[in-house]
BAMI-9433 format. One record per residue (C-alpha): residue number from 1; x, y, z. Coordinates in nm, 3 decimals. Layout:
! residues N
+-----+---------+---------+---------+
|  nr |       u |       v |       w |
+-----+---------+---------+---------+
| NUM |       X |       Y |       Z |
...
+-----+---------+---------+---------+
//
This chain:
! residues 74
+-----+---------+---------+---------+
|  nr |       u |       v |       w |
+-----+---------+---------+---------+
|   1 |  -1.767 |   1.970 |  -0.071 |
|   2 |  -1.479 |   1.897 |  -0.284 |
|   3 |  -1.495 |   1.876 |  -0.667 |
|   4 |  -1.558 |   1.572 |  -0.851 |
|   5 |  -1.203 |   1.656 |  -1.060 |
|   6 |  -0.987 |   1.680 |  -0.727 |
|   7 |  -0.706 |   1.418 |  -0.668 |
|   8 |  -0.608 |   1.343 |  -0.337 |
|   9 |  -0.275 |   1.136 |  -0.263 |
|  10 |  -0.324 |   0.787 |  -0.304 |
|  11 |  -0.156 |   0.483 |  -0.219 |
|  12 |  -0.197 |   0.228 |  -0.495 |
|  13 |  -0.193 |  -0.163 |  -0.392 |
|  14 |  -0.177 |  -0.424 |  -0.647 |
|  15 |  -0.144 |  -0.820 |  -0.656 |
|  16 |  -0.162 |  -1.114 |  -0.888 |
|  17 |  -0.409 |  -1.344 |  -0.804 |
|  18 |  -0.596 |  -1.666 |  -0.931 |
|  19 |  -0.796 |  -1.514 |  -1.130 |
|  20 |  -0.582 |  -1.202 |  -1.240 |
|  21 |  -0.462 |  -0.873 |  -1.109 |
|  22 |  -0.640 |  -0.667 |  -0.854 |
|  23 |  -0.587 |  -0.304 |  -0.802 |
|  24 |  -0.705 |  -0.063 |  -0.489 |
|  25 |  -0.641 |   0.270 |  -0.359 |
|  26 |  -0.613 |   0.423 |   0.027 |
|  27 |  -0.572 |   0.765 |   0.108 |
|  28 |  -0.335 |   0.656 |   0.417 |
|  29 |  -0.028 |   0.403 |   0.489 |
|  30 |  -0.159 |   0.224 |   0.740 |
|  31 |  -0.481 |   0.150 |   0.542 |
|  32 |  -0.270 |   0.094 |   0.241 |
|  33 |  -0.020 |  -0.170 |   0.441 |
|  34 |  -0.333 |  -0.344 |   0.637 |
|  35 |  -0.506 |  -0.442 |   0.294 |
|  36 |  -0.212 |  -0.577 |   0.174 |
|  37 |  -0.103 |  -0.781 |   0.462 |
|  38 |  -0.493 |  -0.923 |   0.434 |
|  39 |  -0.409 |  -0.994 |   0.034 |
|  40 |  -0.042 |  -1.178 |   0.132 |
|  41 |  -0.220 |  -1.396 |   0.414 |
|  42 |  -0.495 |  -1.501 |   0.129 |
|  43 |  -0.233 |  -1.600 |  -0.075 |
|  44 |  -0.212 |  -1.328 |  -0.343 |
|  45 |   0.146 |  -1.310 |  -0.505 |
|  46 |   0.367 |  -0.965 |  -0.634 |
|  47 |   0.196 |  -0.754 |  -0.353 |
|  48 |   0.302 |  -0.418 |  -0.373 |
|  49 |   0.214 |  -0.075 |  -0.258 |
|  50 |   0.312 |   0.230 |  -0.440 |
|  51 |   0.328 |   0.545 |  -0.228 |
|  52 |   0.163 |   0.875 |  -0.360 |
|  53 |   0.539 |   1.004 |  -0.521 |
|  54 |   0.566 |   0.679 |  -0.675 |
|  55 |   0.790 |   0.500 |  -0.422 |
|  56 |   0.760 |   0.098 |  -0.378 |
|  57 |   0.650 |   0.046 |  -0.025 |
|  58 |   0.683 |  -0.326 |   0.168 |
|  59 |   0.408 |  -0.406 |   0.443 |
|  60 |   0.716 |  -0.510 |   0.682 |
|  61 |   0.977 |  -0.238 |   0.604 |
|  62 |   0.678 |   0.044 |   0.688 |
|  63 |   0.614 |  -0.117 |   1.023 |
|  64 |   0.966 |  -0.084 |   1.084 |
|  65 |   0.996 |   0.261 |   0.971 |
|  66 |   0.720 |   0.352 |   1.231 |
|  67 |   0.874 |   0.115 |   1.539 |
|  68 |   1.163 |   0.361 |   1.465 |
|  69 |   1.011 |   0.675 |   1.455 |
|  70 |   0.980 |   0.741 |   1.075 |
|  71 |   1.338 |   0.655 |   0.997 |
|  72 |   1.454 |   0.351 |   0.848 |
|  73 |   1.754 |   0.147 |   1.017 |
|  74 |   1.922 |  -0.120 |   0.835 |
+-----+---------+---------+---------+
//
């Protein structure tokens, strides 16, 4: 059992929406990218995911950095 004080990495996804910001947390990526694809389809604006070292991830440019093997290609 792990203690109550322990941090694991998190992925942080936030939005604006109607009736003001939302905020959630995933432990991986894929979760992280999944919820906010769901948020942009309900029409949620400012989507963003912030990666455990504090980097801005986008739901598209991750699935393209996995269709290429972890590497992005521009």
């Amino acid at each position: 059992m792990t203690s109550a004080g322990t941090q694991t990495s998190q992925y942080v996804i936030t939005a604006r929406g109607q009736k003001g910001d939302v905020r959630q947390t995933r432990a991986r990526a894929a979760s992280a990218v999944v919820l906010a694809r769901t948020w942009i389809a309900a029409g949620y604006e400012s989507v963003q995911i912030i990666d455990p070292l504090g980097h801005v991830l986008s739901p598209d440019r991750y699935r393209i950095k996995i269709m290429n093997g972890g590497r992005f290609f521009c």
